[in-house]
C-alpha positions as CSV (number, residue, x, y, z in Angstrom):
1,X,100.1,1.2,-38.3
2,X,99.2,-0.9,-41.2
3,X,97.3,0.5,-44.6
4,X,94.7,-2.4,-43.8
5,X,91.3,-0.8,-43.4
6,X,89.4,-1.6,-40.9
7,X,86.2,-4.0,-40.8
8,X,83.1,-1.8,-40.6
9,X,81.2,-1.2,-37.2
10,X,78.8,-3.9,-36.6
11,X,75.9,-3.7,-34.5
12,X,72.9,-6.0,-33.4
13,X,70.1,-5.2,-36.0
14,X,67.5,-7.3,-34.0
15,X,65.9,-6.0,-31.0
16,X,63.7,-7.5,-28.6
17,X,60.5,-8.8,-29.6
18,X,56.9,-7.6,-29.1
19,X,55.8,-11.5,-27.9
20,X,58.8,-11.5,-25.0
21,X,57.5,-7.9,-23.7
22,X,54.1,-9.3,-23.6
23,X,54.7,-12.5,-21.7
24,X,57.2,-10.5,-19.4
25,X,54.7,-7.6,-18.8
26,X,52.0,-10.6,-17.9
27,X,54.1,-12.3,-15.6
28,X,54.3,-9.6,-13.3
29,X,51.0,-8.8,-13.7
30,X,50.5,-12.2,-12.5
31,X,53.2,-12.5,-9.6
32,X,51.7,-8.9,-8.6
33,X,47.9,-10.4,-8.2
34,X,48.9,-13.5,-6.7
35,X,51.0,-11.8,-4.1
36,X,48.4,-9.1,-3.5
37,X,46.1,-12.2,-3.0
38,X,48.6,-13.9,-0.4
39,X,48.3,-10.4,1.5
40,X,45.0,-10.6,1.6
41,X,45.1,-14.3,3.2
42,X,47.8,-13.6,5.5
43,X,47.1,-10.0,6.9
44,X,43.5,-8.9,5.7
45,X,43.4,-6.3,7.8
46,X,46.6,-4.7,6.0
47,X,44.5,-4.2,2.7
48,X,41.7,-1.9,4.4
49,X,42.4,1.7,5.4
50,X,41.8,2.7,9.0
51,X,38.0,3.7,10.3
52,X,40.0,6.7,12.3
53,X,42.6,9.3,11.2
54,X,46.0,8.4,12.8
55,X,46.3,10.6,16.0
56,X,48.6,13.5,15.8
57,X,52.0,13.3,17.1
58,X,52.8,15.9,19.6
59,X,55.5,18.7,18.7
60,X,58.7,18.2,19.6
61,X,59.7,19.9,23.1
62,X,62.7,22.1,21.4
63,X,65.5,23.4,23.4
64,X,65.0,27.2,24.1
65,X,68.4,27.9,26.1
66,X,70.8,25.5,25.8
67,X,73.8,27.4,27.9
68,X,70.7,27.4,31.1
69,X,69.9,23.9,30.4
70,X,73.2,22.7,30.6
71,X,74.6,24.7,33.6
72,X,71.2,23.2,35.5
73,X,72.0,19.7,34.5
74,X,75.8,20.2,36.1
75,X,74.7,22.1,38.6
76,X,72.0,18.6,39.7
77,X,75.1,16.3,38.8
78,X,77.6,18.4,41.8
79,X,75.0,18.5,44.2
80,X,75.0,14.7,43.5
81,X,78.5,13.7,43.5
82,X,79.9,16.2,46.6
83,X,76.4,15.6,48.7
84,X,75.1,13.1,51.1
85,X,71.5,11.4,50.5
86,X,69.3,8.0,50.1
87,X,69.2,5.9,47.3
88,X,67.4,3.1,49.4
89,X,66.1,4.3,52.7
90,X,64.5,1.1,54.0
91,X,67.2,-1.3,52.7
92,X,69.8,1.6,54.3
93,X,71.6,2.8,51.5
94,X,73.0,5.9,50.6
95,X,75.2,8.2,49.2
96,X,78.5,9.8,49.8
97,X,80.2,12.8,48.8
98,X,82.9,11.7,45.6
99,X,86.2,12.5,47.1
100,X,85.3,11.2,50.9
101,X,84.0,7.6,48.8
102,X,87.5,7.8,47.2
103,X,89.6,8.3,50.1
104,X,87.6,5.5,52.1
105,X,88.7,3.4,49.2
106,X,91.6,3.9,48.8
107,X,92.0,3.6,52.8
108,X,90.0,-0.1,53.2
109,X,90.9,-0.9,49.6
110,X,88.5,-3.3,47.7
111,X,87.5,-6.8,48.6
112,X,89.0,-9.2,46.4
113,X,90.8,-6.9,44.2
114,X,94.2,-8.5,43.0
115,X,97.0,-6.9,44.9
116,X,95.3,-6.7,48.2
């Protein structure tokens, strides 16, 4: 290190002005009026509150036993997949148990799949 002192600290002595504040502040007091205004053009009904309290939102259906739910739910989706039923009476469609709609498959294979 050299004996050589070091300059003194220097800072800015000046700060902003009162007149750039002013003009700033009324600027956006401007731009807020005029866009205010353009709302008011564009969407007048935006700038009135409603006649009518909003309605009330219902409560939200909560989820008392999840374990029951659940085990119905699977329950619905095996009687589904391993039973027989309509999806489409009048246009005679219906559905099969899983594993028989497999087998058949596998059996008759699919039309127009590569391979076949």
């Amino acid at each position: 290190m050299s004996d050589q002192a070091l300059p003194p600290a220097r800072h800015e002595r000046r700060d902003i002005g009162f007149r750039a504040v002013a003009i700033g502040a009324a600027c956006a007091t401007l731009l807020l009026m005029a866009l205010i205004g353009l709302t008011a053009l564009v969407a007048p009904r935006a700038m009135h509150q409603p006649d009518s309290p909003l309605p009330r939102m219902a409560a939200p259906g909560l989820q008392i036993d999840p374990r029951a739910d659940y085990a119905r739910f699977h329950a619905t989706a095996l009687r589904r997949l391993d039973g027989f039923g309509w999806i489409d009476r009048s246009a005679g469609t219906a559905h099969i148990p899983i594993t028989q709609a497999m087998r058949l498959t596998a059996a008759r294979g699919i039309a127009g799949w590569p391979g076949q």
